[in-house]
C-alpha positions in Angstrom: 11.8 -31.5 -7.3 13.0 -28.8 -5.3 15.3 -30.7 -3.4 17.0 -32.3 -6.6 17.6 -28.9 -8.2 18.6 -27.5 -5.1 21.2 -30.1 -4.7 22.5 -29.2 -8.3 22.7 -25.6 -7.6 23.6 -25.1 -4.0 27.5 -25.7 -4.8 28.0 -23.3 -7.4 25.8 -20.8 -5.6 27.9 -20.9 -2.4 31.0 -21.3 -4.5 30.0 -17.1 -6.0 28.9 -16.3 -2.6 32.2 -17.2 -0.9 34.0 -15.8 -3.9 32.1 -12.5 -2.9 32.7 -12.8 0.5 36.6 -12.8 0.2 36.5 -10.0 -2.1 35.7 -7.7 0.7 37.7 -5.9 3.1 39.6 -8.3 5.5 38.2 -6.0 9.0 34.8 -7.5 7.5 34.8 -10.9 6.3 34.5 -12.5 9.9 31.1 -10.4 10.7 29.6 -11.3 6.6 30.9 -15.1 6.7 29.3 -15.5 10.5 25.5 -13.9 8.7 26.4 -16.0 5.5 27.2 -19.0 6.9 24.1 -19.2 9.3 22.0 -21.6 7.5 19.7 -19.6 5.4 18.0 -21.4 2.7 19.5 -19.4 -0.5 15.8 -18.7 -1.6 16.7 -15.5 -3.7 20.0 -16.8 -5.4 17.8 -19.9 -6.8 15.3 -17.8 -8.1 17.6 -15.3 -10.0 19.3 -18.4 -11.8 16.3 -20.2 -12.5 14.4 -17.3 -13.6 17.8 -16.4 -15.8 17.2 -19.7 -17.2 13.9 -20.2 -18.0 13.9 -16.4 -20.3 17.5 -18.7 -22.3 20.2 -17.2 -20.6 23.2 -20.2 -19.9 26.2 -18.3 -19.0 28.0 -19.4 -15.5 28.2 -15.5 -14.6 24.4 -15.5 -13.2 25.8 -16.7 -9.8 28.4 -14.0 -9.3 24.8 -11.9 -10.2 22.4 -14.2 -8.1 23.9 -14.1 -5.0 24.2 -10.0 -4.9 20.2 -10.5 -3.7 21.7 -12.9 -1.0 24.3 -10.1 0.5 21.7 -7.4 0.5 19.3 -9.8 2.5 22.4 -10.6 4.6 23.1 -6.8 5.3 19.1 -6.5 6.2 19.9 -9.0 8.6 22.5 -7.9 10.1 20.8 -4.3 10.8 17.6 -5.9 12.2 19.0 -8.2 14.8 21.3 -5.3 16.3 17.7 -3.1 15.9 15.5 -6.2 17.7 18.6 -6.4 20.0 18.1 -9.8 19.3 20.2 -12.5 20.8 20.1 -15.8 18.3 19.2 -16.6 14.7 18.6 -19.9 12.9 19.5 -21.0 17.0 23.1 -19.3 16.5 24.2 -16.1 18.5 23.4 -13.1 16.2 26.3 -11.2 15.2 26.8 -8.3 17.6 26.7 -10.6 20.5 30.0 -12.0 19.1 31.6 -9.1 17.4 30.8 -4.9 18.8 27.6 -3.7 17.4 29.8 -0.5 15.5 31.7 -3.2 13.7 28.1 -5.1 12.8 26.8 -2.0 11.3 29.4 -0.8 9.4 30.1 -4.7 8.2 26.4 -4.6 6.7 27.0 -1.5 4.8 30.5 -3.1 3.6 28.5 -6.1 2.2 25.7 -4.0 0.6 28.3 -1.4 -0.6 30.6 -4.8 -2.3 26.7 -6.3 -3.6 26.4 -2.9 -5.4 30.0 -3.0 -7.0 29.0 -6.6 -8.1 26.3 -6.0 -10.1 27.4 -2.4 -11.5 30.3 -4.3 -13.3 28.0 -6.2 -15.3 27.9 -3.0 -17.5 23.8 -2.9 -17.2 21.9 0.2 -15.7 18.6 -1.9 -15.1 20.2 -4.0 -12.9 21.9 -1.4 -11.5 18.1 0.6 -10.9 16.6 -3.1 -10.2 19.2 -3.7 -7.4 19.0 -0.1 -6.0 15.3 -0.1 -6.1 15.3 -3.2 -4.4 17.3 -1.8 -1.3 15.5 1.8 -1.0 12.3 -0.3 -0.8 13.4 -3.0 1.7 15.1 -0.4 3.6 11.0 1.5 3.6 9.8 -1.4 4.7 11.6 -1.7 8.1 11.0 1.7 8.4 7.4 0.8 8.4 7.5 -2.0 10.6 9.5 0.3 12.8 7.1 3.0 12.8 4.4 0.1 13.8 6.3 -1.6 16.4 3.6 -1.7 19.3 0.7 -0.6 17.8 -1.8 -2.5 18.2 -4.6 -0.8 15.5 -2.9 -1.4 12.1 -4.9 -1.8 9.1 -4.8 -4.8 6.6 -2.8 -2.2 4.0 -0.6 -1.0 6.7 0.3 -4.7 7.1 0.9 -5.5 3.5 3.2 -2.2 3.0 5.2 -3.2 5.7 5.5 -6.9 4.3 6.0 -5.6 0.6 9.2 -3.5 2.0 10.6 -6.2 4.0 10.4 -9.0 2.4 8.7 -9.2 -1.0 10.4 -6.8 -3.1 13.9 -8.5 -2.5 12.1 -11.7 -4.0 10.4 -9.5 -6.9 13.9 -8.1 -7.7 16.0 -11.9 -7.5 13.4 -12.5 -10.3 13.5 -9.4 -11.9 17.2 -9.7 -11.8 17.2 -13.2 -13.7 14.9 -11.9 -16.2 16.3 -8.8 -17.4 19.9 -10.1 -17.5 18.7 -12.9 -19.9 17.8 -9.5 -21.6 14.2 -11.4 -21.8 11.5 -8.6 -23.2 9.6 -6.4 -21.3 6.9 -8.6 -20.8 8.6 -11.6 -19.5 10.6 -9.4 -17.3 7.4 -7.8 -16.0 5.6 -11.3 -15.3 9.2 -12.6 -13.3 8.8 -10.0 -11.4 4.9 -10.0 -10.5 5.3 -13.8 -9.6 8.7 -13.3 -7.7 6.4 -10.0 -5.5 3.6 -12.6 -4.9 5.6 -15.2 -3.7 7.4 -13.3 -1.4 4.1 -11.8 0.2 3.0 -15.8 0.4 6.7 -16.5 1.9 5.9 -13.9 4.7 2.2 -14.4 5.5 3.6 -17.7 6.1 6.1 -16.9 8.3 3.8 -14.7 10.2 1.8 -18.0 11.0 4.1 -20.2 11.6 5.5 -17.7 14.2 2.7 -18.8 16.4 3.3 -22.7 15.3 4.7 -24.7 18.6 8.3 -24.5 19.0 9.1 -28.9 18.7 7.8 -28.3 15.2 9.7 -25.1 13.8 12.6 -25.2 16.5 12.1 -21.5 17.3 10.5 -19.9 20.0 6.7 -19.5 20.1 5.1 -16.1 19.2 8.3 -14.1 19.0 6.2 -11.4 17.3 3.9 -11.0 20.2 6.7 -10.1 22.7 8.8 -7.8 19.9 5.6 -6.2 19.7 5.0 -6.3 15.9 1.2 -6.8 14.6 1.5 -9.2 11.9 -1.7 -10.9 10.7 -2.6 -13.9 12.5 -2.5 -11.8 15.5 -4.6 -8.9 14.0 -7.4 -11.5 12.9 -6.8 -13.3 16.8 -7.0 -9.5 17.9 -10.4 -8.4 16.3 -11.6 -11.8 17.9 -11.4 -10.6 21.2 -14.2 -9.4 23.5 -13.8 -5.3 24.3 -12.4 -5.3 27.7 -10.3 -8.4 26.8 -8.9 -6.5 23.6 -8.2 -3.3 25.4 -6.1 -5.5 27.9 -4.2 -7.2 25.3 -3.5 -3.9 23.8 -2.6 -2.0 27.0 0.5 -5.0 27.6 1.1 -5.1 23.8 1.9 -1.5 23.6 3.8 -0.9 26.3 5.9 -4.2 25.3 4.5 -6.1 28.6 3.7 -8.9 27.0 5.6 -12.0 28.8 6.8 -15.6 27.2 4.0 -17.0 29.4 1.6 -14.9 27.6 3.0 -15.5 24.1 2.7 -18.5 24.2 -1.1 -18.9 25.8 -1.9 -16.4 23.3 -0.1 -19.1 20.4 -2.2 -21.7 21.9 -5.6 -19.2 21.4 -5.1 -18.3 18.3 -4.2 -21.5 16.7 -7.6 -23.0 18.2 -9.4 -20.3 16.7 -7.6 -20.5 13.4 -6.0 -17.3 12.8 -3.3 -18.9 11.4 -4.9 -21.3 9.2 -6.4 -18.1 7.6 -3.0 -16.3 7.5 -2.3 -19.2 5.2 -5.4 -18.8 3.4 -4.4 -15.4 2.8 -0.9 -16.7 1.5 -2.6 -18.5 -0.9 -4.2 -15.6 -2.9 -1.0 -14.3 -3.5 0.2 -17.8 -4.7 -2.3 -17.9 -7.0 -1.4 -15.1 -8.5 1.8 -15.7 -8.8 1.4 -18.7 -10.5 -0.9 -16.8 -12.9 2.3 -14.5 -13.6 4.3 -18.1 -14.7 1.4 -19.0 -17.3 3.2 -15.7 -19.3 6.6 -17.2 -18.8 8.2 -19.9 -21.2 7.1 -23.6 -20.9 10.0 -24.7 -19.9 11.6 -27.3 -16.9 12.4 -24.3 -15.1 8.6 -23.0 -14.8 8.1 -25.8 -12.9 10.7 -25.7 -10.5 9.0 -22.1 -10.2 5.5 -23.6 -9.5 7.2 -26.1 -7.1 8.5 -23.2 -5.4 4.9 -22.1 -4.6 3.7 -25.4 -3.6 7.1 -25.2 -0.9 5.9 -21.8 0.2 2.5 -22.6 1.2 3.3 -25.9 2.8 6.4 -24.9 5.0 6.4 -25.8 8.3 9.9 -24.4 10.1 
């Protein structure tokens, strides 16, 4: 289902996106099309169209809206790999490995400042708010995660702050987005955007698991986020499973950012015998469940169940 519907809408989503990308400044289309053009799956665009539909909106100008979300996340992306001083994404060199890391930065504030102008010209201050909201909290976020990088004591709230910012309030607001410019009442707009917060807390719980998932089935390195030092929560539950002097020696090389490839992955192997994360996806599905609650308020229409789909993809992704 999702695959039919994203073969329907994947054209005329990166038709707007290129469109976008050639309205900026010419110093930094090469940096935005290299981030753009790096194989992400177009998760936020989709759900501001299909949210847009499913509240009765038809009109053709919800992609040049949809894929605002899509430049923002691209900016994001941009900002963290120079930050992680990270070297590939999606198994292509990261941007400021090609191009100087000055040019990266300022080419991420290019394509958020060109996202803004975007959705100001539709003429409607709550998508103006809903877009600006959506970057002061995902900017929070990775301040948070920031602020935690090496800790090894973080509480379950700390955790779900840090993935709120990051990752599920630019899904809350692609929904939020559809909704209100199908001018859909309060309500509905309110529901699109509790189920499009709840699946992006499922999309990252995920994605904290299969972190940890061997790398011939996700084609990424294992347990990236044991060597960047970041205490997502598979390895907080493999954490709290370890013995006292074992723990205080996985914290002592965890803080001090010690931790080797060697050990990330033996650490992988440990905590996927022991089912950390298998719960981590447990965990995932809470959040789809209330998200799916959130549809039940939403029309009964084809598009609610491309929604529901989109849970179902969540908590069964594998790469």
């Amino acid at each position: 289902m999702i695959k039919l519907c994203l073969a329907r809408e994947l054209p005329l989503i990166n038709g707007a996106l290129d469109e976008a990308a050639a309205s900026l400044p010419e110093p930094v289309r090469p940096v935005a099309r290299h981030i753009l053009n790096a194989g992400g799956k177009r998760l936020r665009p989709l759900l501001t169209v299909l949210t847009a539909r499913l509240c009765g909106y038809a009109a053709g100008d919800v992609y040049k809206l949809a894929v605002t979300m899509e430049m923002l996340h691209a900016a994001t992306l941009l900002h963290d790999d120079v930050l992680d001083n990270a070297s590939h994404r999606r198994g292509s060199p990261v941007a400021h490995t090609l191009f100087d890391v000055p040019t990266v930065i300022l080419a991420g504030d290019a394509l958020l400042a060109v996202a803004n102008a975007l959705v100001a010209a539709f003429g409607d201050a709550r998508l103006t708010l809903c877009f600006s909201e959506a970057t002061s909290r995902t900017a929070a976020g990775e301040i948070l995660e920031i602020a935690a990088k090496g800790k090894a004591e973080i509480s379950a709230a700390e955790y779900e702050d840090i993935v709120r910012g990051k990752t599920a309030w630019l899904i809350r607001a692609a929904c939020e987005l559809g909704a209100l410019r199908a001018d859909a009442p309060s309500p509905l707009v309110d529901a699109a955007a509790v189920y499009g917060e709840n699946l992006g807390m499922a999309f990252q719980f995920v994605d904290d698991a299969l972190d940890f998932a061997p790398r011939a089935v996700t084609g990424k390195p294992t347990g990236g986020d044991v060597r960047e030092g970041k205490m997502t929560f598979p390895l907080r539950l493999y954490r709290l499973s370890l013995e006292t002097a074992e723990r205080a020696a996985f914290d002592a090389a965890f803080s001090c950012g010690l931790m080797t490839d060697n050990d990330a992955c033996s650490i992988a192997d440990r905590l996927r015998e022991s089912g950390c994360d298998a719960r981590a996806r447990d965990e995932a599905n809470r959040y789809l469940e209330a998200a799916r609650a959130a549809l039940r308020l939403l029309p009964d229409k084809p598009e609610r169940e491309l929604l529901r789909a989109m849970c179902d993809y969540v908590r069964d992704r594998e790469k």
